[in-house]
N, C-alpha and C positions, 0 to 999 in steps of 0.2 A: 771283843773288838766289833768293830762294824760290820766287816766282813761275815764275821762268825753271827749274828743276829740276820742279817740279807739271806744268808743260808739257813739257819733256821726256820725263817719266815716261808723260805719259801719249799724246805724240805715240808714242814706246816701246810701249804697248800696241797703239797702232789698228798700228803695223808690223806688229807679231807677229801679229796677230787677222790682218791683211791676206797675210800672208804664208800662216798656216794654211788660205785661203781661198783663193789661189791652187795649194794641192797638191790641196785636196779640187777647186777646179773641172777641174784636170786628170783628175782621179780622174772626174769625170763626163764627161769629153769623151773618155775611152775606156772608156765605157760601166759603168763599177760606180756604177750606179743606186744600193746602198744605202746614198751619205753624202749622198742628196738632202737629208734633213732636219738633216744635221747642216749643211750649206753655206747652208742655209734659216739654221737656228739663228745658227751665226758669222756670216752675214753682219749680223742684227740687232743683236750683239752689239758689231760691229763699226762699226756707224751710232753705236750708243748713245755707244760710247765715242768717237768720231771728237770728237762734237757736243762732250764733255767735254774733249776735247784744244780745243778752238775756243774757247769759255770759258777756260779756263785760257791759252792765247792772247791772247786778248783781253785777260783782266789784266795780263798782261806785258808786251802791247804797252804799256796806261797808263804803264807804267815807262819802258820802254827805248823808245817812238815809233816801232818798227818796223812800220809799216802793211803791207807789201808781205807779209808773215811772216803778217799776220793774213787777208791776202786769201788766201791761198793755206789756210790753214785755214780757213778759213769756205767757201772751194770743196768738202773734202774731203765733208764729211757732204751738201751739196747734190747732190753726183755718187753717193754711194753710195747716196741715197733713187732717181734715176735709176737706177742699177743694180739696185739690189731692184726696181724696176718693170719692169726688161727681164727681169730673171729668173721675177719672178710669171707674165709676157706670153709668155714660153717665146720669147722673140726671141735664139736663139742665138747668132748671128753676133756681132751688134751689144754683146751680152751678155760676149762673150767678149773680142773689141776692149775693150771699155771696162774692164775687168777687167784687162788686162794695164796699162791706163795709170794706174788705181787701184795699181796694186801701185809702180809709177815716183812718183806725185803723194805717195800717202803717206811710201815713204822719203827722195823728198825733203825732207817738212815733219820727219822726224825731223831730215836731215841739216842742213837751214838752223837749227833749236834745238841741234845740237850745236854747231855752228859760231856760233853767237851769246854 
């Protein structure tokens, strides 16, 4: 359906955005300080669009009744406003953890719209 391709495209993005996000936070986890503002940048970019993959979710769930599909996108954008908080809060550790499991949460919600 239409619905179910607008979702994938855009679950598609928040991957890509999430993936670009996970090279740049290694990029600061061995110290080159100067993509701070870019990891700043994508990570907002990467909320914005998540919420849109969520939405577009949503509509599709109406279709197809896949609630569990909608739960797990409606997780993503609430974990990565957490994450921009830990990142603002400079809580690295924690920051970095959740980061790895943001990059797994994401490809999975691409991989469960492929597979739908």
């Amino acid at each position: 359906s239409a619905a179910l391709t607008r979702a994938r495209l855009a679950a598609l993005a928040t991957t890509v955005l999430i993936a670009v996000q996970a090279v740049l936070g290694i990029l600061l986890a061995v110290k080159v300080k100067s993509v701070e503002p870019i990891h700043e940048g994508v990570a907002y970019a990467t909320f914005l669009v998540s919420i849109v993959a969520a939405v577009l979710v949503f509509l599709w769930t109406r279709e197809s009744g896949r609630k569990p599909v909608l739960y797990h996108a409606i997780s993503i954008p609430v974990l990565l406003a957490v994450q921009i908080g830990l990142g603002s809060m400079k809580i690295e550790s924690v920051h970095m953890a959740l980061g790895v499991l943001m990059v797994v949460a994401v490809g999975a919600l691409w991989n469960l719209l492929r597979k739908a």
